[in-house]
N, C-alpha and C positions, 0 to 999 in steps of 0.2 A: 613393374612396368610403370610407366609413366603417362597420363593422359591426358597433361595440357601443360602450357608454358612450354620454356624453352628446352625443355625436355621431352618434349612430346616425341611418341616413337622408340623411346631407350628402353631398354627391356634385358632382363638377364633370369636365364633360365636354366639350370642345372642338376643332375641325378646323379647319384650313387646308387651301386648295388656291390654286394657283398657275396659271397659262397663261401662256405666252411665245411669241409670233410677232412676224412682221416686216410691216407694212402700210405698203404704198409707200415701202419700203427704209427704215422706221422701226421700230425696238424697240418694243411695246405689251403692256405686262404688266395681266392683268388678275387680281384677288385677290379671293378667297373666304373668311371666317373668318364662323363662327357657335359659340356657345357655349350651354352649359344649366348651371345654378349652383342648390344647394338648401344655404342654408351657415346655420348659425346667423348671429344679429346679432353685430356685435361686442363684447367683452367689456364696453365702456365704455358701451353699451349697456346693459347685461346689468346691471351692477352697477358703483354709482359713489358713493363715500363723499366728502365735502369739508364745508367749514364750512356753507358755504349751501345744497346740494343734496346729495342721498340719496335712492339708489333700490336696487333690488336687482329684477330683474325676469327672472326663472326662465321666466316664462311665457308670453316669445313664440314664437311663432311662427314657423321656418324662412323668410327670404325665398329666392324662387324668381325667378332671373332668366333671360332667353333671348334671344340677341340673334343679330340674321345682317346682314352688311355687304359691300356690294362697292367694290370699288377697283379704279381705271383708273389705270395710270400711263404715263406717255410720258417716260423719261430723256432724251431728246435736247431735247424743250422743257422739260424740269425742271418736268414739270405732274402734280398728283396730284388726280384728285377722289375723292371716296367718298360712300357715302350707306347707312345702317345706320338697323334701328327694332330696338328693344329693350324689353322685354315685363316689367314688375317684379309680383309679386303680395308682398302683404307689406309691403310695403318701411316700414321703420323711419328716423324721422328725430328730431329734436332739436325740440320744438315751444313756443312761447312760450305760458303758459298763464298769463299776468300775467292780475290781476282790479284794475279802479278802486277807489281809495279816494273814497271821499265825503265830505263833509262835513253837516253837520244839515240841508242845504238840499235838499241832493240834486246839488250841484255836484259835478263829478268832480276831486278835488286833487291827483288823483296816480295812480299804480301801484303793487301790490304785486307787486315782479318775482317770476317763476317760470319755470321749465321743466321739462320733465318728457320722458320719454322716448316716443312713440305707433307703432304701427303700422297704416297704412290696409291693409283687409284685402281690397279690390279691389283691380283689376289697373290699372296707371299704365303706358302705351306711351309711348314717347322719341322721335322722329324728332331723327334729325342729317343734316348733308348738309354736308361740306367741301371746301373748292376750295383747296389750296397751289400757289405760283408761285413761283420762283428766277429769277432775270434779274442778268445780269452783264455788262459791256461792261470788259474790260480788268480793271483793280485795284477796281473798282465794284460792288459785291454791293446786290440788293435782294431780301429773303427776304416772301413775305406768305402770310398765313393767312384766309381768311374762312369762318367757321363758321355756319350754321341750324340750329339746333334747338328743339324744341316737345314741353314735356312736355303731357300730357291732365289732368294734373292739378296746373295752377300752383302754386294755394293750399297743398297738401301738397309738391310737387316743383319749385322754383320755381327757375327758368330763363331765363336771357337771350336772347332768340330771334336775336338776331345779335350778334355777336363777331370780332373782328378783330384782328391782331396785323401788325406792321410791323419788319422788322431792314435801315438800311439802314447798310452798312458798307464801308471799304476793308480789302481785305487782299493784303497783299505781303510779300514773303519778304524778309530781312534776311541778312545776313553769306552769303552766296553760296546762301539757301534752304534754311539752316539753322535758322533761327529766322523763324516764322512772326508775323506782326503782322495786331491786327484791331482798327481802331478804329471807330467808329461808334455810332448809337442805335439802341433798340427804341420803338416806341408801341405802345399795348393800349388796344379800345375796347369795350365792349358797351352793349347798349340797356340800360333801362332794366328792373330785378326786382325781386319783394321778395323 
């Protein structure tokens, strides 16, 4: 926390907890993390000088964030789910504030590009919900990720509501296990944002 200068107010607070048993002679971890965040924006945010854009902006407002997430995991099927909502008030982002140009007709010929810095001054809640898998059969790795999440406020906080990530690889040990080798590809999918 912070308790003077232009910091004063900012604070970040956060807990883990852990459980670990055995459920029909299986390891089952199950995780706890929730956090509280009151932090100024960041600097670039705050103030940003360049040929095309200038701002200097003193007077936003502390974003407050709060999030709490649980997570299952089971090591022996290399299976992780989780599922977290998180709570922004404030939240400051980078916004397109281009305006059309015209012409004498009233046709629209263009854009005058712009951006500007905003912050929405209600509360924007996140749901995420992820499922990771590992599966191996010998020298055969296949790693995946499938992610959901849904901001409440697209238009300002704008979000791919499904995402997926794929690593399928060989790896084997070279010069008696000395030297590890990993060859293979990654894929990366998400729907469709602005």
């Amino acid at each position: 926390t912070a308790i003077a200068g232009n910091e004063l107010g900012t604070f970040s607070l956060e807990g883990n907890v852990e459980f670990n048993f055995a459920l029909w002679k299986r390891e089952i971890i199950l995780k706890g993390h929730a956090f509280m965040k009151n932090n100024r924006p960041s600097f670039y945010y705050r103030h940003y000088h360049s040929e095309h854009y200038w701002w200097d902006n003193d007077n936003l407002d502390k974003e407050f964030k709060s999030r709490i997430q649980g997570e299952l995991e089971i090591p022996s099927w290399k299976t992780r789910l989780s599922v977290g909502v998180e709570n922004i008030k404030n939240y400051t982002y980078l916004a397109n504030t281009s305006v059309p140009v015209t012409n004498s007709s009233g046709d629209i010929t263009g854009f005058k590009n712009n951006a500007s810095v905003l912050q929405h001054s209600g509360n924007i809640q996140v749901f995420t919900a992820m499922w990771q898998q590992k599966f191996q059969l010998g020298i055969f790795h296949l790693d995946g990720e499938v992610v959901y999440q849904k901001s409440s406020e697209q238009a300002i906080l704008p979000l791919p509501e499904l995402s997926a990530y794929g690593n399928l690889y060989l790896k084997t040990g070279l010069v008696k296990n000395v030297l590890q080798v990993e060859l293979g590809a990654d894929v990366r999918y998400f729907t469709k944002y602005n």
